[in-house]
PAZAPA-4460 file (N, C-alpha, C; in steps of 0.05 Angstrom, whole numbers, plus 32768, in hexadecimal, padded with zeros to 4 digits):
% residues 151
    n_x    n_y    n_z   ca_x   ca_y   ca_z    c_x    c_y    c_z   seq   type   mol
   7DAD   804C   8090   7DC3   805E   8089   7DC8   805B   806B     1      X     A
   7DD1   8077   8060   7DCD   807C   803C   7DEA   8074   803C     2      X     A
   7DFD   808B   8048   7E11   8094   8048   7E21   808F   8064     3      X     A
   7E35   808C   8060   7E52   8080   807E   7E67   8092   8079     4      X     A
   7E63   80AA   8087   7E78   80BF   8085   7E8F   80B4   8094     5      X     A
   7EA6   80AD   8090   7EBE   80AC   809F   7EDB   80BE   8096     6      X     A
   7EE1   80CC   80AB   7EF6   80E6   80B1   7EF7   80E7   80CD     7      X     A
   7F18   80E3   80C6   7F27   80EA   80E8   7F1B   810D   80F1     8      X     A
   7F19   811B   80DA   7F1B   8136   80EB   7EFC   8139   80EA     9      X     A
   7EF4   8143   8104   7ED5   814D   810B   7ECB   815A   80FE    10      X     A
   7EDB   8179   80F6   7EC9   8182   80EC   7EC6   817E   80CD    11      X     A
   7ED4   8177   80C0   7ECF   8167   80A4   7EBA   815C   80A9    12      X     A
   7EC3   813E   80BB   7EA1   812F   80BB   7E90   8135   80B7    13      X     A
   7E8E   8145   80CC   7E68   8152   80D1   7E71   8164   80BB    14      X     A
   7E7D   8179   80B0   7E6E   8185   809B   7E62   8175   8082    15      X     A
   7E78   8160   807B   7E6D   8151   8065   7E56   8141   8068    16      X     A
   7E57   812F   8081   7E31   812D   8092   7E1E   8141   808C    17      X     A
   7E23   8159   8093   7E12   8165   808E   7E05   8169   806D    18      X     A
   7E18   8179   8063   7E16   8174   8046   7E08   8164   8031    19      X     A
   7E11   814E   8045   7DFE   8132   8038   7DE8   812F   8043    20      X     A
   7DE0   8133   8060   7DCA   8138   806C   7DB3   8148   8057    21      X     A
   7DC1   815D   8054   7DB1   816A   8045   7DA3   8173   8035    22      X     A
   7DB7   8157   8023   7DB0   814B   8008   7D96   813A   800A    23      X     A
   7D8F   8129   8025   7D7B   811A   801E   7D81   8100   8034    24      X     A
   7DA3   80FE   8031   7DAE   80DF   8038   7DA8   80E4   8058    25      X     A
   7DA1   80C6   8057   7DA2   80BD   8073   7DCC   80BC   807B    26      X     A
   7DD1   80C5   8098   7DEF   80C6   808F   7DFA   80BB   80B1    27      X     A
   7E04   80AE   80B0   7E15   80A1   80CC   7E35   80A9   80C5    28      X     A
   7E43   80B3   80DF   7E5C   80BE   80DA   7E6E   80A3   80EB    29      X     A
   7E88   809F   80E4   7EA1   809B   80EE   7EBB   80A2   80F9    30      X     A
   7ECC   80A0   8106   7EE2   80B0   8107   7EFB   80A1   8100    31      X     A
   7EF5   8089   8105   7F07   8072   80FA   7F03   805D   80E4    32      X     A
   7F14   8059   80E2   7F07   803A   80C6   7EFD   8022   80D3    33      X     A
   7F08   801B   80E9   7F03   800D   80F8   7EE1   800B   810C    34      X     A
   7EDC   8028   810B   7EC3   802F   8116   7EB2   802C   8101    35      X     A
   7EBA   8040   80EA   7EA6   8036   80C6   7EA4   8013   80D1    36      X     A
   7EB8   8003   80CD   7EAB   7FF2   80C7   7E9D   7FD9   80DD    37      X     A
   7E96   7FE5   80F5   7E84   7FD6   8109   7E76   7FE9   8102    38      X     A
   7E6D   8003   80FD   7E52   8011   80F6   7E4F   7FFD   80E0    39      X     A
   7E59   7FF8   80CF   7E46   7FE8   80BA   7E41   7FD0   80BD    40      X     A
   7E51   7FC5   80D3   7E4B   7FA0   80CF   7E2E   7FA1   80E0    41      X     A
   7E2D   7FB4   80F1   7E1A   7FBB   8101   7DFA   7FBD   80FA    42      X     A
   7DFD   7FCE   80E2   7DEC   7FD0   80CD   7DDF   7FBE   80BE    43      X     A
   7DF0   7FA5   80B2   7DE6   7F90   80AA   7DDB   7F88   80C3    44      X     A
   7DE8   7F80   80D0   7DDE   7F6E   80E5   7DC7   7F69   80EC    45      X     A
   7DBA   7F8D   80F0   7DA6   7F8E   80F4   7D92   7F94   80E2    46      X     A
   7D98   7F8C   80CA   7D8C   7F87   80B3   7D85   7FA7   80A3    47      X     A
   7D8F   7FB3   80A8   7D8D   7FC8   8098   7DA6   7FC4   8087    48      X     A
   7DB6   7FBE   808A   7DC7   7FBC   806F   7DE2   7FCD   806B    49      X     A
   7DEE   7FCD   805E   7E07   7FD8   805D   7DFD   7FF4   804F    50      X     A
   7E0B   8009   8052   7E04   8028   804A   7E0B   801E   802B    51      X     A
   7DF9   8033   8019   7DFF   802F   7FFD   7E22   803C   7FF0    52      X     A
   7E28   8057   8009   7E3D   8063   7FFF   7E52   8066   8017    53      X     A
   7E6F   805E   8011   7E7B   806E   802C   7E84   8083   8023    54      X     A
   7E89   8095   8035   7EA0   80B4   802B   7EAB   80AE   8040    55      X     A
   7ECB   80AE   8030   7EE4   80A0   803D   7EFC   80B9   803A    56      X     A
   7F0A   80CB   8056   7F20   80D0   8047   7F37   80C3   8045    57      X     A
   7F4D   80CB   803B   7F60   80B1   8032   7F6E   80AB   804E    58      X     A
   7F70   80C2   8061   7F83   80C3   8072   7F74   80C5   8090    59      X     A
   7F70   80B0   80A3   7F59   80AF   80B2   7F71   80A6   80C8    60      X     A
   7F8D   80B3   80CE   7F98   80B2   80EB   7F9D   8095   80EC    61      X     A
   7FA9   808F   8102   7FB0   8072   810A   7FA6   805F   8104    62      X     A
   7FA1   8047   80F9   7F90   802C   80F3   7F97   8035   80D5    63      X     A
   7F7A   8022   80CF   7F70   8023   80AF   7F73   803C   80A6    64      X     A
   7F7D   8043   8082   7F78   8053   8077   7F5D   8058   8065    65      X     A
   7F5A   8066   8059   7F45   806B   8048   7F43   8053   8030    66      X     A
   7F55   8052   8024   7F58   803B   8014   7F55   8014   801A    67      X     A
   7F61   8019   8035   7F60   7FF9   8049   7F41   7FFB   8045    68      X     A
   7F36   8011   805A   7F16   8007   8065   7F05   8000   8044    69      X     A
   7F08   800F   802D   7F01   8010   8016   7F01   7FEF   800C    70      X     A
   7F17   7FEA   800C   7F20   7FC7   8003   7F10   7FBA   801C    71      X     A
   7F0F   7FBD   8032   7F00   7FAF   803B   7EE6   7FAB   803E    72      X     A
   7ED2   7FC4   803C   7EBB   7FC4   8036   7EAA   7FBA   801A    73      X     A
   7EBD   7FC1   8010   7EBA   7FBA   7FF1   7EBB   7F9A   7FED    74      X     A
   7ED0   7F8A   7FF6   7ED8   7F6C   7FFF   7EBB   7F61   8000    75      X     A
   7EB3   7F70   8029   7E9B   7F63   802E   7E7E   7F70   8026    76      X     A
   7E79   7F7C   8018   7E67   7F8B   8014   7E67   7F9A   7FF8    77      X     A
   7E6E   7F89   7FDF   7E77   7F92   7FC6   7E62   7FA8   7FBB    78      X     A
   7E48   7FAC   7FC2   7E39   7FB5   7FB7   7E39   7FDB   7FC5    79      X     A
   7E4D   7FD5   7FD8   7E4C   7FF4   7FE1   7E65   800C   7FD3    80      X     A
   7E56   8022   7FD6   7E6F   8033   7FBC   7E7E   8043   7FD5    81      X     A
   7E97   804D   7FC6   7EAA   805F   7FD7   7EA8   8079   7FC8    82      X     A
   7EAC   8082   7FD6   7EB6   80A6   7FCD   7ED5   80AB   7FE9    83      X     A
   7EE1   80B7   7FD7   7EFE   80BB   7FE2   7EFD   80D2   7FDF    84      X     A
   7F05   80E5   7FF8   7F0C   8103   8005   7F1C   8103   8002    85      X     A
   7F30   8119   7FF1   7F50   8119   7FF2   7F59   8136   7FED    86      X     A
   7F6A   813C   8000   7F7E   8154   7FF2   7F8D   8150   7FDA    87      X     A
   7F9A   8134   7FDD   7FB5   812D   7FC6   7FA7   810F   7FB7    88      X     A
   7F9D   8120   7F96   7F94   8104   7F95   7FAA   80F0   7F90    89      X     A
   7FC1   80FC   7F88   7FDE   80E3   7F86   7FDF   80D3   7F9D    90      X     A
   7FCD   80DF   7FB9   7FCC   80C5   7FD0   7FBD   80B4   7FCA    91      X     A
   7FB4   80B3   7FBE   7FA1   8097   7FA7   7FB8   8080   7FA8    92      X     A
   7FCF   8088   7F9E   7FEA   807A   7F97   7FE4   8062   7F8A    93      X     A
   7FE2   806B   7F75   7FD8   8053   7F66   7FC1   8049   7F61    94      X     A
   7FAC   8049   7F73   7F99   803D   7F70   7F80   803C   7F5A    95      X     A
   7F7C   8027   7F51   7F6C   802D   7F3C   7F54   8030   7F41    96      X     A
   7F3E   8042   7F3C   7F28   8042   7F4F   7F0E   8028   7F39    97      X     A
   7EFF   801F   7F49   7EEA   800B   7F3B   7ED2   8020   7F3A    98      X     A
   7EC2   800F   7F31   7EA8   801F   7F23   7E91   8025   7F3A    99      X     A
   7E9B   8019   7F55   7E8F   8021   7F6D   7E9D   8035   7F82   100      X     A
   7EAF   8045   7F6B   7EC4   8057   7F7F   7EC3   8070   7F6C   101      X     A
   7ED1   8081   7F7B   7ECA   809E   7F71   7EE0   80B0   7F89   102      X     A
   7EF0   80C8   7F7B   7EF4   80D3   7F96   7EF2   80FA   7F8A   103      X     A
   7EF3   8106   7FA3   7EF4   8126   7F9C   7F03   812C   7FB0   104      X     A
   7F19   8143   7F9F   7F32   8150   7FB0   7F1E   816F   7FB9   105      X     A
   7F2E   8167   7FCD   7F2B   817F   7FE2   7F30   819E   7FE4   106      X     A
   7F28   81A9   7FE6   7F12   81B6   7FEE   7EFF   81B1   7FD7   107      X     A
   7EE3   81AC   7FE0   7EDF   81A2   7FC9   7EB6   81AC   7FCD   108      X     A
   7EA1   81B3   7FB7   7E87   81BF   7FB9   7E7F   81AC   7FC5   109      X     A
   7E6B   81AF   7FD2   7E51   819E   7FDD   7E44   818D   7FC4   110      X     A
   7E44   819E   7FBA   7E37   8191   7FA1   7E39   817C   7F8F   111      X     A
   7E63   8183   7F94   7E70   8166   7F81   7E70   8148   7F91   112      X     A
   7E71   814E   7FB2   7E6C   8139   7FC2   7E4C   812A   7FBB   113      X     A
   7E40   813D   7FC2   7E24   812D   7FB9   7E27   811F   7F9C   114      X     A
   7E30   812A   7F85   7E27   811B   7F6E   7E39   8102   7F6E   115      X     A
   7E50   8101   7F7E   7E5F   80E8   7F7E   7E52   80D7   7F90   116      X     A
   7E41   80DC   7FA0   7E31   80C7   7FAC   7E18   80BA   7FAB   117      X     A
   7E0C   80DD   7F9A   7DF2   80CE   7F84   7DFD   80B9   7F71   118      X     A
   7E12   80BD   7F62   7E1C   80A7   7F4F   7E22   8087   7F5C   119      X     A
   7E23   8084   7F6D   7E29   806D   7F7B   7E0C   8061   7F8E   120      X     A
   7E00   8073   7F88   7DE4   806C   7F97   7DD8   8061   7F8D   121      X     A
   7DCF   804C   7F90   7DB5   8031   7F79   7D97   8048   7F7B   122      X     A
   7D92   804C   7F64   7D7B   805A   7F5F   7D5C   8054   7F6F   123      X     A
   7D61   8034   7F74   7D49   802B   7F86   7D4F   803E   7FAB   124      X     A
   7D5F   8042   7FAE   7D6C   8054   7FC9   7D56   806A   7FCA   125      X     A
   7D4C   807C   7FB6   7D3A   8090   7FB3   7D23   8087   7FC3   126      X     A
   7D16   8079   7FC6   7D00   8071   7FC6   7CFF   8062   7FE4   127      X     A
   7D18   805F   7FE6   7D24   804F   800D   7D1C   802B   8008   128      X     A
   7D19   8022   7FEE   7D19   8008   7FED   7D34   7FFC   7FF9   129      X     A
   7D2D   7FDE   800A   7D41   7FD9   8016   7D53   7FCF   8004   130      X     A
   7D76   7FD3   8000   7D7F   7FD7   7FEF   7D8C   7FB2   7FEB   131      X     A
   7D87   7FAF   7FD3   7D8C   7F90   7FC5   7D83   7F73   7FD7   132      X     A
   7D8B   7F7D   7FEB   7D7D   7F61   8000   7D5D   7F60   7FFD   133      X     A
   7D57   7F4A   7FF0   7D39   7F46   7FF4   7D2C   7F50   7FE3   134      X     A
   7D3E   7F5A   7FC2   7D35   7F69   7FAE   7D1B   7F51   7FA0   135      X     A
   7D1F   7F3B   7FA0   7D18   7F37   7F90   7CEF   7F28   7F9C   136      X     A
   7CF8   7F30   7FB4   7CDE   7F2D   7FCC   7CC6   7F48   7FC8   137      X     A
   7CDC   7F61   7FC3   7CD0   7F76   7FC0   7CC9   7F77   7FA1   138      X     A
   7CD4   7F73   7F90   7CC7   7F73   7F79   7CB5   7F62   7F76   139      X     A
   7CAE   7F49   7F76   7C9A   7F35   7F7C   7C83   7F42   7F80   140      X     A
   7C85   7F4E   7FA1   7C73   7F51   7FAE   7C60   7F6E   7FA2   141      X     A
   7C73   7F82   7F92   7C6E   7F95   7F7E   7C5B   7F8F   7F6D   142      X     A
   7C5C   7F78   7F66   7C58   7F67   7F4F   7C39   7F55   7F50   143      X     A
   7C33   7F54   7F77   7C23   7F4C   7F6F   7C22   7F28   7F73   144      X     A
   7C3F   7F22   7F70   7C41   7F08   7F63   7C47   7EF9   7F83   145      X     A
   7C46   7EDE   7F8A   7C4B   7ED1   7F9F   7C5B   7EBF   7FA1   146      X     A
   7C6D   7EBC   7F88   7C7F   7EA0   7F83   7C75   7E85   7F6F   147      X     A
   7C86   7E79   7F6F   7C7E   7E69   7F60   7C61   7E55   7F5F   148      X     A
   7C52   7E4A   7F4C   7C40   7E40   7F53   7C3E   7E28   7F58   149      X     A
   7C2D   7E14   7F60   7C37   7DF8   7F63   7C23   7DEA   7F4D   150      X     A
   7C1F   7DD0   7F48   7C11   7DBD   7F31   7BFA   7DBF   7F37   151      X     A
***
């Protein structure tokens, strides 16, 4: 999984799934924050890894908000980026966004979604290298090289 679409409303989801689908991204959907985040612990688990991007809207119904699941993915999984869906970006309320966050108000092109998630996407992602786990196994092995040598 590229991308972790999470939105209470359906058809948002899947359109923006799609969207992104169409872009290229591999894309797994949510309806809760709480669901985002067993889809992703899930993911590691089974060694594929945490998605490079979530698209989060701010307001995801009962439980976690957009911002909660954000702080917490981010917590355990610092290397993954957010993109925030919003009607009102003043529902930000304050928040200062980090350099792995990004958001676009609503209604909003296909187009501007994608480039906020190409920007948060590690360039090695192109190519489906597995992302930072084991980077330095895959470059080695790129390389040719076997590890260190002995006397």
């Amino acid at each position: 999984m590229d991308v972790l679409v999470v939105e209470d409303k359906p058809l948002i989801r899947e359109a923006v799934a799609r969207d992104l689908q169409q872009a290229g991204f591999q894309i797994e959907e949510a309806a809760t924050a709480e669901a985002a985040l067993a889809a992703i612990e899930k993911a590691a688990a089974a060694g594929s890894g945490p998605p490079f991007v979530v698209v989060t809207g701010l307001h995801l119904g009962p439980g976690m908000n957009g911002l909660a699941l954000a702080a917490e993915v981010q917590r355990r999984w610092p290397e993954v980026g957010v993109v925030y869906m919003t009607c009102h970006p003043d529902a930000l309320d304050g928040h200062l966004l980090g350099p792995r966050e990004h958001y676009v108000v609503k209604p909003f092109a296909a187009e501007t979604l994608r480039n906020a998630v190409r920007r948060l996407t590690p360039a090695l992602a192109l190519g489906r290298i597995p992302p930072l786990a084991g980077l330095g196994q895959v470059v080695a092995a790129a390389l040719g090289l076997s590890g260190p040598k002995g006397p």
